[in-house]
Rosetta silent file (secondary structure, phi, psi, omega in degrees, C-alpha in Angstrom):
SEQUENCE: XXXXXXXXXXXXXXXXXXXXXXXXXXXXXXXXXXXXXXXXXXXXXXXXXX
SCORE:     score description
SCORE:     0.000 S_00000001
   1 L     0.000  129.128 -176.195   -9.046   13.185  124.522 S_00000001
   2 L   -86.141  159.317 -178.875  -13.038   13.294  123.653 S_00000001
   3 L   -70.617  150.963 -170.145  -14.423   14.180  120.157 S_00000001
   4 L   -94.149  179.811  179.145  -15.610   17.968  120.649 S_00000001
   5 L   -78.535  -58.563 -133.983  -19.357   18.370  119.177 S_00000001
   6 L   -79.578  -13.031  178.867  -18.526   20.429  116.159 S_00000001
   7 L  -106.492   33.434  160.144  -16.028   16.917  115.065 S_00000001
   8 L   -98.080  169.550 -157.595  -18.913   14.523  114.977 S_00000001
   9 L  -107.649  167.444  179.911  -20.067   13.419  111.440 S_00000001
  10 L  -171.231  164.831  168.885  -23.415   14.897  110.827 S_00000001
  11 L   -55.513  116.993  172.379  -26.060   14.892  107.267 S_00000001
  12 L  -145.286  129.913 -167.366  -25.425   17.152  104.487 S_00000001
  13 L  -116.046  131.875  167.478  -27.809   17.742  101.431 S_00000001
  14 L   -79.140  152.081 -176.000  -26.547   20.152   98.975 S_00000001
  15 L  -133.635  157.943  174.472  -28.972   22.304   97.532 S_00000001
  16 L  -135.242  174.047  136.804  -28.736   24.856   93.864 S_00000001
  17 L  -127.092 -174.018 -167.452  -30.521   26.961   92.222 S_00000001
  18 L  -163.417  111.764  168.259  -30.509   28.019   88.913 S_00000001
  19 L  -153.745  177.434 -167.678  -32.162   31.244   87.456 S_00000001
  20 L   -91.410  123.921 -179.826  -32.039   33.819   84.606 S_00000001
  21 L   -75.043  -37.957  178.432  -29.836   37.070   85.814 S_00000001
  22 L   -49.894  -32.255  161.507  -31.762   38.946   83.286 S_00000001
  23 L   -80.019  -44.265 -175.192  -35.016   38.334   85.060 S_00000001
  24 L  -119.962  170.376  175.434  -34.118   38.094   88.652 S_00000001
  25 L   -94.827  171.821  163.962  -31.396   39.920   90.672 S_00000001
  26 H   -70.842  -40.478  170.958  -29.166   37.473   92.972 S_00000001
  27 H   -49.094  -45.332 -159.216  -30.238   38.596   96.110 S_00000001
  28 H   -75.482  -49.505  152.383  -33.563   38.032   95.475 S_00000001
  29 H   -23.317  -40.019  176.948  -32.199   34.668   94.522 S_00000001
  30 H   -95.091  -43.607  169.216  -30.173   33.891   97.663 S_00000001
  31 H   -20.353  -93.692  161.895  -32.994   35.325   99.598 S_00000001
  32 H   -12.571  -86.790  179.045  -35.025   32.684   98.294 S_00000001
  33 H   -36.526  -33.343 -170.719  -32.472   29.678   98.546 S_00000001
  34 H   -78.347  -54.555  172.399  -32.098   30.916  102.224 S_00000001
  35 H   -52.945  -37.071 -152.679  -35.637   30.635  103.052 S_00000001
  36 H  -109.227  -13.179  155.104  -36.116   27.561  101.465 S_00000001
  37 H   -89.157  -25.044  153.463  -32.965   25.764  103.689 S_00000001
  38 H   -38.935  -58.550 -159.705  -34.859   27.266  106.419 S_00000001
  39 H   -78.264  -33.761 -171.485  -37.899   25.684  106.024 S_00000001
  40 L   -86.827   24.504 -170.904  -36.613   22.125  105.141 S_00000001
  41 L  -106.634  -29.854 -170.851  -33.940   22.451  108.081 S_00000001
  42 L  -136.248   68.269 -174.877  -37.331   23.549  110.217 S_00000001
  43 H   -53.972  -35.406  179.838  -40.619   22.290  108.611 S_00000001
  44 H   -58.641  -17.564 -171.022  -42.748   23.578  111.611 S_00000001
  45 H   -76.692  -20.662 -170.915  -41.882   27.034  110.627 S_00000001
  46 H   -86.992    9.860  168.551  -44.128   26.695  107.113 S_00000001
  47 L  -119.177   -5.091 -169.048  -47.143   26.714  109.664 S_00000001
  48 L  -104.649  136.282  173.683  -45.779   28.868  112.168 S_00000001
  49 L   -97.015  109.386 -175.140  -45.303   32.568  111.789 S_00000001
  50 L   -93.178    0.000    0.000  -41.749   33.387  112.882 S_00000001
């Protein structure tokens, strides 16, 4: 029986953040953090308008 795709070993970088709830909200937090696994999962995108 063959290994399926999704059971192959693959790279994984963890990423955090850290910020003050008093200053920022969370979305606006995850928001961020979201964007910012975009771009280093897809670097062409920080010249590209998507």
């Amino acid at each position: 029986m063959g290994r399926r795709r999704r059971d192959r070993p693959r790279r994984i970088a963890q990423l955090s953040l850290a910020f003050d709830h008093r200053v920022c909200d969370g979305g606006y937090a995850a928001g961020f953090l979201r964007r910012v696994t975009a771009l280093i999962e897809h670097p062409l995108r920080a010249f590209v308008k998507v």
